[in-house]
N, C-alpha and C positions, 0 to 999 in steps of 0.2 A: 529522553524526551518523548519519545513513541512506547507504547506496549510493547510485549514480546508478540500480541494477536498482528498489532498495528503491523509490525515489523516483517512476522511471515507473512499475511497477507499483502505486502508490497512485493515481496520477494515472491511469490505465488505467482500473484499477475506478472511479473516482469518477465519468471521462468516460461508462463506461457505466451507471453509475448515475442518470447525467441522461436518461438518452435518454428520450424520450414512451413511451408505453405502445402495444406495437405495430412498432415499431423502433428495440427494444433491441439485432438485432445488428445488426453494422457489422462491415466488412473491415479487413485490419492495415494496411494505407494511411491510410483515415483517422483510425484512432487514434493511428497515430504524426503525423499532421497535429497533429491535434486537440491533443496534448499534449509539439509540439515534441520527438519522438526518434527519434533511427536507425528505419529500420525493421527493418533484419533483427535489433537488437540487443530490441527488442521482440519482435520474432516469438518471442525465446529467454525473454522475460518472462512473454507471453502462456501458452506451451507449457507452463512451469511453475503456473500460477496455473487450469491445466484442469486437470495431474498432479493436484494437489493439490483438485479440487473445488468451485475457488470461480467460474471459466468453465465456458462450454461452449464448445466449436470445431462447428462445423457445415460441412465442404466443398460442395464443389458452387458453381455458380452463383448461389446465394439463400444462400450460406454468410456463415457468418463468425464473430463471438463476441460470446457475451451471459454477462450475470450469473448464474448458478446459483441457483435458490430460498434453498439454503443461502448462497450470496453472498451475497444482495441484505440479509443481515440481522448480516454477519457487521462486527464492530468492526475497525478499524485494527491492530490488535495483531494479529490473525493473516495477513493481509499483510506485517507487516513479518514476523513470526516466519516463514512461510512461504518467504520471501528470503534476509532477513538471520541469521536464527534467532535467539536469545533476545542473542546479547553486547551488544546495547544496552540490552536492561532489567535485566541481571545482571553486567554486568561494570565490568572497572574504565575511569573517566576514562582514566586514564595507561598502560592495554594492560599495567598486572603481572598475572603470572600469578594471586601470591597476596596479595589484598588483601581485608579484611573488618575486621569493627570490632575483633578482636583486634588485628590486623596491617594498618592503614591506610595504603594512600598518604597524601601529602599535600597530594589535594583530598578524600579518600574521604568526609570526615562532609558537606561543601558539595552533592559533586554525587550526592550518597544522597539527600540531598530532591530535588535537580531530578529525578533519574530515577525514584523513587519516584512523580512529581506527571505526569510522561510519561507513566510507564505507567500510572495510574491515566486519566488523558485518553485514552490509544489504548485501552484496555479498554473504557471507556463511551463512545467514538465512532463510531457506524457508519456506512459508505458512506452509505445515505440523510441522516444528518445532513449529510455532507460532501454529496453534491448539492442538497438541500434550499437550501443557503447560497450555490451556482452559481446555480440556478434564479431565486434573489432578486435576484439579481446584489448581490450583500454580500461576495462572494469569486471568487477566479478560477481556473483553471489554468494560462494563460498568458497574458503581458504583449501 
């Protein structure tokens, strides 16, 4: 359903969303540790996920990336729109161009409620939920 971009970059911001208060940034070595992925394909993750205001990058020696005030509060949904852009919460199951309740493929009326009930969960879920449920150890990032 999501990218494999989509996919670390959620797992990016969550990873830094756990961090203690204090050292929140971390280098792109260990985030791609942290959440098992390429590094350099991350580095191309990360770069966009600052374009867009939801990191910070910091160079230097004490460098590295943290979560953005506006990050720290922002829902899954603009992560993935930020990536993937909208064709997961608007589009069709079956990749038609032109599909709607006029003119339905046929899964269109089935997977209108699963994506309808997605995106209503990535709208009302924020990174702190999503670390919140790390920190409890109730969920993971990787195996």
């Amino acid at each position: 359903m999501f990218s494999k971009a989509c996919k670390y970059a959620i797992n990016s911001m969550i990873f830094l969303a756990t961090l203690p208060e204090g050292e929140e940034r971390v280098g792109l070595k260990e985030i791609a540790i942290a959440i098992n992925s390429p590094e350099a394909f991350t580095a191309k993750i990360l770069q966009t996920l600052v374009r867009e205001n939801l990191l910070i990058s910091i160079k230097g020696p004490n460098g590295g990336f943290q979560i953005s005030e506006s990050g720290k509060k922002v829902p899954l949904h603009r992560v993935v729109q930020v990536i993937d852009g909208d064709s997961v919460f608007t589009g069709c199951a079956l990749g038609l161009q032109e599909c709607s309740e006029k003119r339905p493929c046929a899964v269109h009326h089935k997977f209108k409620a699963i994506r309808d009930h997605l995106t209503g969960m990535m709208m009302t879920t924020t990174l702190a939920d999503m670390a919140n449920g790390i920190r409890q150890g109730v969920s993971y990032l990787k195996y």
